[in-house]
N, C-alpha and C positions, 0 to 999 in steps of 0.2 A: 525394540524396533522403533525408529524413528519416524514422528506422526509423518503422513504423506497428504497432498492436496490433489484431486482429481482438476482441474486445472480447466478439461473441458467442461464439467459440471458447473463448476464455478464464472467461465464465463460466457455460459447460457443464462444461469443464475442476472449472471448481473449485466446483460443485454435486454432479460425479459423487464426488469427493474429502471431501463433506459440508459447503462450506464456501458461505456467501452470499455475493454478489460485486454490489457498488453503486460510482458513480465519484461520489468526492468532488473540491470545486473550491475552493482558495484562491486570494487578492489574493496581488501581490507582496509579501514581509516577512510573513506570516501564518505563526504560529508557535503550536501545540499543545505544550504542557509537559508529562512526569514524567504522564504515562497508566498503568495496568493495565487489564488485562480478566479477567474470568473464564476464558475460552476463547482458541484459539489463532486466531489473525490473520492473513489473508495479506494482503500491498499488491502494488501493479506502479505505475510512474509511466504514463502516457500520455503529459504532456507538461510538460515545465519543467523546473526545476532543485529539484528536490527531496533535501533531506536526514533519515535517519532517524539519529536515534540510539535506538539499541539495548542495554540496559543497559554502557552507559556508551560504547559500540563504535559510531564517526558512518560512515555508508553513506551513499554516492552513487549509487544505483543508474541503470542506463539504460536507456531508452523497453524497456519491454519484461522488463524482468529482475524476477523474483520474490522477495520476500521475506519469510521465515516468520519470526511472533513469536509464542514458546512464550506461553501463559497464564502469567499473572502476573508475566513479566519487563517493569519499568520504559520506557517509549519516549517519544521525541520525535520530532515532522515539524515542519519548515522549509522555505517557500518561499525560495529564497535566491535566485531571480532578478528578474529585473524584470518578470516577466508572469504572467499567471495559469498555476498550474500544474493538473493533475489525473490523478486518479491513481484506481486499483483498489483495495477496500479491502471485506474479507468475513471473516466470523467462523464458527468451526466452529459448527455448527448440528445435525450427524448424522455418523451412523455411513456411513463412503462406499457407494454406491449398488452 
């Protein structure tokens, strides 16, 4: 059975933490390049085969596993499978609750 993400959990999780949390959805081959942000970032995939590169460092994360990008470090996402993927994706917003 394939892992699942409680989705509401997650972003109460990461509201108490200070951080917005919205699910983004790309085609297969859908590729974001060479991003910053202001603030720091958290992702989680939901589903797919998603790759982050992370100032210069490629993550494959899985259904479910968290990952922090500091403000202002360089990133990339890649859908690298053949299906649509989606994934968790919030920006620090506040001081945690």
């Amino acid at each position: 059975m394939p892992h699942s993400v409680d989705i509401d959990s997650i972003r109460s999780h990461w509201r108490s933490r200070g951080f917005s949390c919205d699910i983004w959805t790309d085609p297969p081959g859908q590729t974001w390049e060479d991003y910053t942000h202001g603030v720091d970032e958290l992702v989680m995939v939901l589903e797919g085969d998603v790759e982050f590169e992370i100032d210069r460092r490629i993550l494959r994360p899985a259904v479910g596993e968290e990952i922090a990008i500091p403000a202002g470090v360089r990133h990339s996402v890649r859908n690298r499978g053949r299906s649509t993927s989606r994934w968790l994706y919030g920006y620090k917003t506040s001081a945690p609750a």
